[in-house]
N, C-alpha and C positions, 0 to 999 in steps of 0.2 A: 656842371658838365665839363667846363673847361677845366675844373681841377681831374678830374678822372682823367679824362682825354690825353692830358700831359702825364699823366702818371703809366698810362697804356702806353705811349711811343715810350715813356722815358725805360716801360719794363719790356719792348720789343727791342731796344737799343739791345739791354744788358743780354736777353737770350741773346743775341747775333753777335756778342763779342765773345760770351762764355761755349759756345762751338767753336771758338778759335784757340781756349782756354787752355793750358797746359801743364805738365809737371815744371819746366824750365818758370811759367808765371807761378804756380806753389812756390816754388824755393826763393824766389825772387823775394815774393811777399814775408814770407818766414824771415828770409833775412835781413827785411827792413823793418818787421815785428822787433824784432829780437835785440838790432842794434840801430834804430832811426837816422844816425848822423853814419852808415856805412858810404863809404863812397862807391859811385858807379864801378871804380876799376878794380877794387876788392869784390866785388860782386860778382865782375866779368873775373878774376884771379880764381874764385872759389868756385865756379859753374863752369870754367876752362871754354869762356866766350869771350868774343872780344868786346872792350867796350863800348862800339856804335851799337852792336845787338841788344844789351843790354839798355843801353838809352830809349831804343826805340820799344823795347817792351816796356820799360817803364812810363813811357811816354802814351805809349796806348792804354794801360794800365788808368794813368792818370784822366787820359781822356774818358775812358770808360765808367769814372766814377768808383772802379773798384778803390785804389787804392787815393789817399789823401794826406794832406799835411797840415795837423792844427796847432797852432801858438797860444797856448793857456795857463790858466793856472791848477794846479795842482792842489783842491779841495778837501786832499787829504792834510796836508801843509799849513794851509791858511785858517784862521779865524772867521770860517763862515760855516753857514746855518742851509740847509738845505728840507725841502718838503716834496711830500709827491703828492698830489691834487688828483684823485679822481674824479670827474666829472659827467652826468649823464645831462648832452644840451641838445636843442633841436636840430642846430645848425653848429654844429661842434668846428668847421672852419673858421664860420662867424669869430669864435672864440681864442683862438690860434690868430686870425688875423688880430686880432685887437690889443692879443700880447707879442708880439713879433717882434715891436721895437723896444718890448720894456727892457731893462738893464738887470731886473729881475729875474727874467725868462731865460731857461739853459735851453731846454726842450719841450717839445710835445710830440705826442703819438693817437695816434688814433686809433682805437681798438673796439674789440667785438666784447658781449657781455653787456653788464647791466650799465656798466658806466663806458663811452665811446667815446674819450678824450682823456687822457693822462697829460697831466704839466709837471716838468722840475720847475721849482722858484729855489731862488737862492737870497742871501740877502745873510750881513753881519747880525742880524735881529732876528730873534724867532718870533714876535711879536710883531714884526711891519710884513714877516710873512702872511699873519693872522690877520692883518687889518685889510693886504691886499685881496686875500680870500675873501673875507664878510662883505667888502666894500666893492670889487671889483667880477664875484663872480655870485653870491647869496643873493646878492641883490638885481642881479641879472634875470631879466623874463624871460630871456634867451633860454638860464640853466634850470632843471627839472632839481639835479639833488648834483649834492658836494659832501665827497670826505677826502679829508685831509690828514698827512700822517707824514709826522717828522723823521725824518731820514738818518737815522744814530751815527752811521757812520760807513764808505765805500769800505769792502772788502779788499779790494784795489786800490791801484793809485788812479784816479777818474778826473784826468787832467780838461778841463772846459772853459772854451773863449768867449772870457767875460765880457760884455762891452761897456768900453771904461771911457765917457765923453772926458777929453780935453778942455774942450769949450763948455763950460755946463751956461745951460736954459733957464729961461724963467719959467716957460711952462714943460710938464713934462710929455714925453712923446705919445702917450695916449692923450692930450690934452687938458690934463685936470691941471693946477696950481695946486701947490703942496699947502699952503697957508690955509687956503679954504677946505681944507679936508678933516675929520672930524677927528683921526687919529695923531695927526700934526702936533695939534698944540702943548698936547697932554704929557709929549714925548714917546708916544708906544711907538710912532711910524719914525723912520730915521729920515725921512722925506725923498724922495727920486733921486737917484744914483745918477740920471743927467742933469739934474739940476742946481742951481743956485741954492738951495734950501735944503743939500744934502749936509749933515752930520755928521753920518760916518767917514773911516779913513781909508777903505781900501779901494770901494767901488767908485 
């Protein structure tokens, strides 16, 4: 209930800012589409405003959620492996929360149809995506059924912020030890991207 609840004010928010909505915020956005590092005063040059106007629509913009700034990497670029996980689970939150922290997780979605959870995984292995599936969601009483389907390649550039620990753990942020996990030893898993017992080199 408190996830609905938040999600109701957070979509009364956006109605009562998109009444305020404009052509001046369209071209705004176009033009940070289009060129991300424009600066404010080329912005206010090319909409013949000046640039405190512009700041503050951007700045509502920003408040509003509409618009955002993400620092990633570019998956079309790098040496990584990506999957998209359908899922039909009881408690499809449940599920979402418990990968939230992983270093594997881009996103999830919650959707209508037979399966009411979508997950990106990512991961240098196509095989520790495999192991994370069988062992973290197959084996879940939580999930009803799982299919899973390797992701060839974005049509776009689908630029997304990895979480890359500094500090790596001994255990990892869902709480398993990589050692004691059945895919570990053998080499299929490349072991937790936050931890001590990672192998690979990007994550």
């Amino acid at each position: 209930m408190l996830i609905i609840e938040k999600i109701k004010r957070g979509y009364s928010k956006l109605v009562r800012y998109l009444e305020k909505f404009d052509e001046t915020d369209k071209k705004i956005i176009s033009l940070l589409m289009e060129k991300p590092d424009i600066t404010q005063i080329a912005i206010a040059n090319h909409l013949r405003l000046s640039q405190p106007a512009v700041y503050a629509r951007i700045q509502r913009l920003r408040k509003a959620g509409i618009i955002t700034k993400i620092v990633g990497v570019n998956v079309r670029e790098v040496d990584l492996h990506m999957a998209k996980v359908e899922i039909t689970a009881k408690e499809p939150w449940k599920i979402v929360d418990f990968f939230s922290k992983c270093p594997m997780f881009l996103n999830g979605f919650i959707t209508s149809g037979k399966y009411n959870l979508c997950l990106i995984l990512v991961s240098e292995k196509l095989q520790a995506i495999e192991c994370c599936v069988n062992y973290n969601l197959r084996k879940n009483p939580d999930v009803l059924d799982v299919e899973s389907n390797v992701i060839v390649t974005p049509t776009k550039d689908f630029v997304v912020p990895l979480m890359i620990y500094s500090e790596k753990l001994r255990k990892s942020p869902c709480g398993k030890i990589c050692t004691e996990q059945p895919c570990y030893p053998d080499g299929k898993c490349l072991g937790c991207p936050a931890t001590v017992f990672y192998k690979g080199r990007l994550l």
